[in-house]
C-alpha positions as CSV (number, residue, x, y, z in Angstrom):
1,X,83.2,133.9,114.9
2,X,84.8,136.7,117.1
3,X,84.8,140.1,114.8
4,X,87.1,141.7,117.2
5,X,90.7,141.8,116.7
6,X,92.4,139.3,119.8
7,X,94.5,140.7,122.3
8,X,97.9,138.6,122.6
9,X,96.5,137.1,125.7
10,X,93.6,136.2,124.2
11,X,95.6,134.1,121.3
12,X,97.4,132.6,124.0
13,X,94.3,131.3,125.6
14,X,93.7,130.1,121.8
15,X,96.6,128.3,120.9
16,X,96.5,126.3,124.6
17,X,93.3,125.5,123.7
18,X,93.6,124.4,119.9
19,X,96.5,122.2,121.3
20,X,94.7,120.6,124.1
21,X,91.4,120.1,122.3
22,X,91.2,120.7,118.4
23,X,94.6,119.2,117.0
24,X,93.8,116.9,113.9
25,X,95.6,113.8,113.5
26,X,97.2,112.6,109.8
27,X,94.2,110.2,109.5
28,X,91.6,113.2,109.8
29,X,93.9,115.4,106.9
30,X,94.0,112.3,104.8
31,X,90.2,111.9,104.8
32,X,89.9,115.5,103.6
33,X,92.2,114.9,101.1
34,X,90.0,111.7,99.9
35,X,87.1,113.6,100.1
36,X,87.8,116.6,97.5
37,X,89.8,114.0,95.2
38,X,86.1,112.3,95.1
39,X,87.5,109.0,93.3
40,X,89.4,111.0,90.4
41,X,93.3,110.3,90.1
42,X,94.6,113.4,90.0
43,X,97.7,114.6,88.2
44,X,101.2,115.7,90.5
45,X,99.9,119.7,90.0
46,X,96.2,118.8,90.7
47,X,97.2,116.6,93.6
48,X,99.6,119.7,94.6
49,X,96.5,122.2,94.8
50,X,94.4,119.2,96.5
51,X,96.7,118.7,99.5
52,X,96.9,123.2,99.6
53,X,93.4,123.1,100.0
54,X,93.0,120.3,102.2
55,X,95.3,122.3,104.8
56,X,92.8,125.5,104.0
57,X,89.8,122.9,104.8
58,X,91.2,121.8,108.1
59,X,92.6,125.4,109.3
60,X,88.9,126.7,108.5
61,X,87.7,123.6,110.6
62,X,89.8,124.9,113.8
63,X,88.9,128.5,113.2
64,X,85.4,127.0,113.6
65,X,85.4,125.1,116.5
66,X,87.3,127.6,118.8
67,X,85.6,130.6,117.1
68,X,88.1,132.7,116.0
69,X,88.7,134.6,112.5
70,X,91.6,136.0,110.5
71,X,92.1,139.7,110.5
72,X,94.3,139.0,107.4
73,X,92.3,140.9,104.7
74,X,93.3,141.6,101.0
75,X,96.0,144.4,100.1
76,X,97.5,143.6,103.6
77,X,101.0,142.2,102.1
78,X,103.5,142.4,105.2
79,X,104.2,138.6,105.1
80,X,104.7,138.2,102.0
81,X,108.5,139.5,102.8
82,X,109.1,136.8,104.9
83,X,111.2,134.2,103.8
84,X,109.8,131.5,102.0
85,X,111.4,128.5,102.0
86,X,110.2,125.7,100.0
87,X,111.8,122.1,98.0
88,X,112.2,122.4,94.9
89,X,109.6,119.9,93.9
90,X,107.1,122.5,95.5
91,X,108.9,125.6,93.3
92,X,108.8,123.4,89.9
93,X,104.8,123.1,90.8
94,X,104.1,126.7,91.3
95,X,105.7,127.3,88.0
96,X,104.0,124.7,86.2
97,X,100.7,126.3,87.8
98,X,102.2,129.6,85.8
99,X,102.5,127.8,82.2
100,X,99.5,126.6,82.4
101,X,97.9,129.7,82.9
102,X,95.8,131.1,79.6
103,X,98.8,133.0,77.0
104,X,97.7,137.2,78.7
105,X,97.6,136.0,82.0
106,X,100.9,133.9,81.8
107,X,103.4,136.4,79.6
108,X,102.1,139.3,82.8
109,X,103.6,137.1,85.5
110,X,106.6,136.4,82.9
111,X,107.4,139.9,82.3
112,X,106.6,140.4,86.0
113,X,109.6,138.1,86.6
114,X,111.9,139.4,84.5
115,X,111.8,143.0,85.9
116,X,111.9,141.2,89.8
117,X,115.2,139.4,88.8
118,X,116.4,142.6,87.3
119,X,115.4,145.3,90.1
120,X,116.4,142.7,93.4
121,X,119.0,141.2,92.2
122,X,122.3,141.8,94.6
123,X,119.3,141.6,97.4
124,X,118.7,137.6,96.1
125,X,122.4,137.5,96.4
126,X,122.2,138.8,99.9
127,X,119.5,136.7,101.3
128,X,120.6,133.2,99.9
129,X,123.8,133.2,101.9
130,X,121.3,133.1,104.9
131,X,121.7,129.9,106.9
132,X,118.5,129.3,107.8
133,X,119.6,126.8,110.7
134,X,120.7,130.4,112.5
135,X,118.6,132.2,115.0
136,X,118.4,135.5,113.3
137,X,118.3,134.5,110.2
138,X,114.4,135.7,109.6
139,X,115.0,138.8,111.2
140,X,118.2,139.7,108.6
141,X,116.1,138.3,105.5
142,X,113.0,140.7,106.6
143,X,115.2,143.7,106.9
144,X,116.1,143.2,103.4
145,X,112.6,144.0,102.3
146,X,112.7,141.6,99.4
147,X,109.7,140.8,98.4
148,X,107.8,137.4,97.1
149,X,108.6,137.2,93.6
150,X,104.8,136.8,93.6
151,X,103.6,140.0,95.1
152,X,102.1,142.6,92.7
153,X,103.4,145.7,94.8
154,X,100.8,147.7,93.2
155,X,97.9,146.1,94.3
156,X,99.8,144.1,97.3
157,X,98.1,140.8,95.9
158,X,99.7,137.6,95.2
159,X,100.2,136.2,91.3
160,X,99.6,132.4,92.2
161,X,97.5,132.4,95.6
162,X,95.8,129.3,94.5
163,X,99.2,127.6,94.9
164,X,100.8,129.5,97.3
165,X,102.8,127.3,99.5
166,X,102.6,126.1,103.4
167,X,104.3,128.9,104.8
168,X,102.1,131.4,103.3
169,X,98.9,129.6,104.3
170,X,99.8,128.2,107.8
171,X,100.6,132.0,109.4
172,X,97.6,134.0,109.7
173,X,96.6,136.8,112.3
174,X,94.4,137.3,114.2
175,X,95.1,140.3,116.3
176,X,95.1,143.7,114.9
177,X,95.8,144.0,111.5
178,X,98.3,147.2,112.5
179,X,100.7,144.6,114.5
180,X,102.1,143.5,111.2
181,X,103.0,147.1,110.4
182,X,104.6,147.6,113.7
183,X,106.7,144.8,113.4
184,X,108.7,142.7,111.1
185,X,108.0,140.0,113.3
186,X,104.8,140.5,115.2
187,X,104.0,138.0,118.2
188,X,100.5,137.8,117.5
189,X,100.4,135.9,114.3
190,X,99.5,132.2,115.0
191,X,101.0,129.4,112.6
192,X,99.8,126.3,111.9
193,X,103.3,125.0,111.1
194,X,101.9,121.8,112.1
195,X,100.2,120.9,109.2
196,X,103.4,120.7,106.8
197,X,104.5,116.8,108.3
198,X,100.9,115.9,107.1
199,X,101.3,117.5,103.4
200,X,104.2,116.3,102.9
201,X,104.0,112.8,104.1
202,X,101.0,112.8,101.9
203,X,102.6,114.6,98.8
204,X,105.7,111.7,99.1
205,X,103.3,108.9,99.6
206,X,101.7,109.9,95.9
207,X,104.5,110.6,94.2
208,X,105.9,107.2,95.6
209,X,102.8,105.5,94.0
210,X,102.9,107.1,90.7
211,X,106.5,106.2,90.2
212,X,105.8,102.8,91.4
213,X,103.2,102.3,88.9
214,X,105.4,103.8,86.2
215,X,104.3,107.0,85.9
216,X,106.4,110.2,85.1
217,X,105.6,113.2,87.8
218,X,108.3,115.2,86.2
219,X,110.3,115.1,89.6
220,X,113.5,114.3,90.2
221,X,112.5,112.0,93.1
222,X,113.3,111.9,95.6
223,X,116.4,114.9,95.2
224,X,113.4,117.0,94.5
225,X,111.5,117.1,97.4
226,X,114.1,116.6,100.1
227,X,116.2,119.9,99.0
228,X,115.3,122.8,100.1
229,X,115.9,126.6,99.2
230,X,114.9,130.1,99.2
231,X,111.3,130.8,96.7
232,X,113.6,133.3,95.0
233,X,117.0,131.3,94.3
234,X,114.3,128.0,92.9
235,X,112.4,130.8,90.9
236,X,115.5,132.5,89.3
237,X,117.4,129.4,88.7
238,X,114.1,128.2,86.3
239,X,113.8,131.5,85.1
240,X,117.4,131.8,84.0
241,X,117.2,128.4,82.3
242,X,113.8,129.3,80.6
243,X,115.2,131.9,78.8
């Protein structure tokens, strides 16, 4: 693995060659998928978590073959004001990842929540009239400084990394870490965007079986996982009708 921060050239060279040699097909994410599911069916928020790591597995895999590492390190939190945007089926998930958390651990990221909605309010307001379909959009909705309603800003970790979606997993850097301070949108981070048509697929082809065998996935399918919204707006809406 390279220790030394990349130069943007030298991620260049990367990326050409990650997409000329080292690009996975669906088949290849699948097989990791079967292979940490190991014969058990798994419920819709295990199956969630599986799918997340398998895009973790296959990421390492490329990090591996062209010999590269993240300079993405713990405390470092400047992406974690980009916006996030996720379906709703993907926001119920992370929540039911939260209630099933043991009774301490749940009521801190509760209370956490409540004083979030409270402090960046009129700044939710702001963002969500964002059209995301609009060139600049990213660069408005980073200037707001809004924050992941997951990020502890004391520590600059995340509440639910386990289950922290695509976005946040797929965009790593691997230049110097000081880039991301420099900039609200740095060109050195690389993302592996790619990997989301393979989740997904794979998320709707499970859900299609459960429901098809008559199981409840507690989705609204398939409303749930074809609309799509800011973390936020998903996370105050169920927050609002929680309480």
């Amino acid at each position: 693995m390279t220790k030394k921060p990349l130069t943007y050239e030298q991620i260049v060279q990367v990326c050409q060659k990650i997409n000329e040699r080292y690009l996975p097909d669906e088949e290849a994410f699948l097989q990791t998928v079967h292979e940490r599911l190991s014969g058990n069916t798994p419920s819709m928020l295990n199956m969630f978590q599986t799918l997340l790591a398998a895009v973790d597995d296959e990421i390492q895999k490329i990090e591996q073959q062209v010999e590269i590492k993240p300079t993405c390190a713990k405390g470092c939190a400047y992406c974690c004001y980009f916006p996030i945007i996720v379906t709703e089926a993907e926001a119920k998930l992370m929540m039911e990842y939260v209630h099933q958390l043991p009774f301490k651990e749940r009521e801190k990221i509760v209370q956490h929540l409540k004083r979030y909605f409270n402090e960046f309010e009129s700044k939710i307001e702001e963002v969500s009239l964002l059209d995301w379909e609009e060139e600049t959009f990213k660069e408005e909705y980073m200037a707001s400084q809004l924050p992941c309603p997951f990020l502890d800003r004391q520590t600059n970790t995340c509440y639910v990394y386990g289950v922290r979606p695509i976005p946040c997993r797929t965009y790593l850097n691997y230049g110097h870490p000081q880039v991301c301070a420099q900039s609200y949108i740095p060109k050195e981070p690389f993302s592996y965007e790619f990997f989301y048509e393979y989740y997904m697929n794979a998320l709707h082809d499970f859900v299609q079986e459960q429901i098809s065998n008559g199981k409840d996935v507690g989705l609204n399918y398939p409303d749930d996982l074809f609309i799509f919204d800011y973390l936020p707006i998903w996370l105050k809406i169920f927050f609002e009708n929680d309480v």
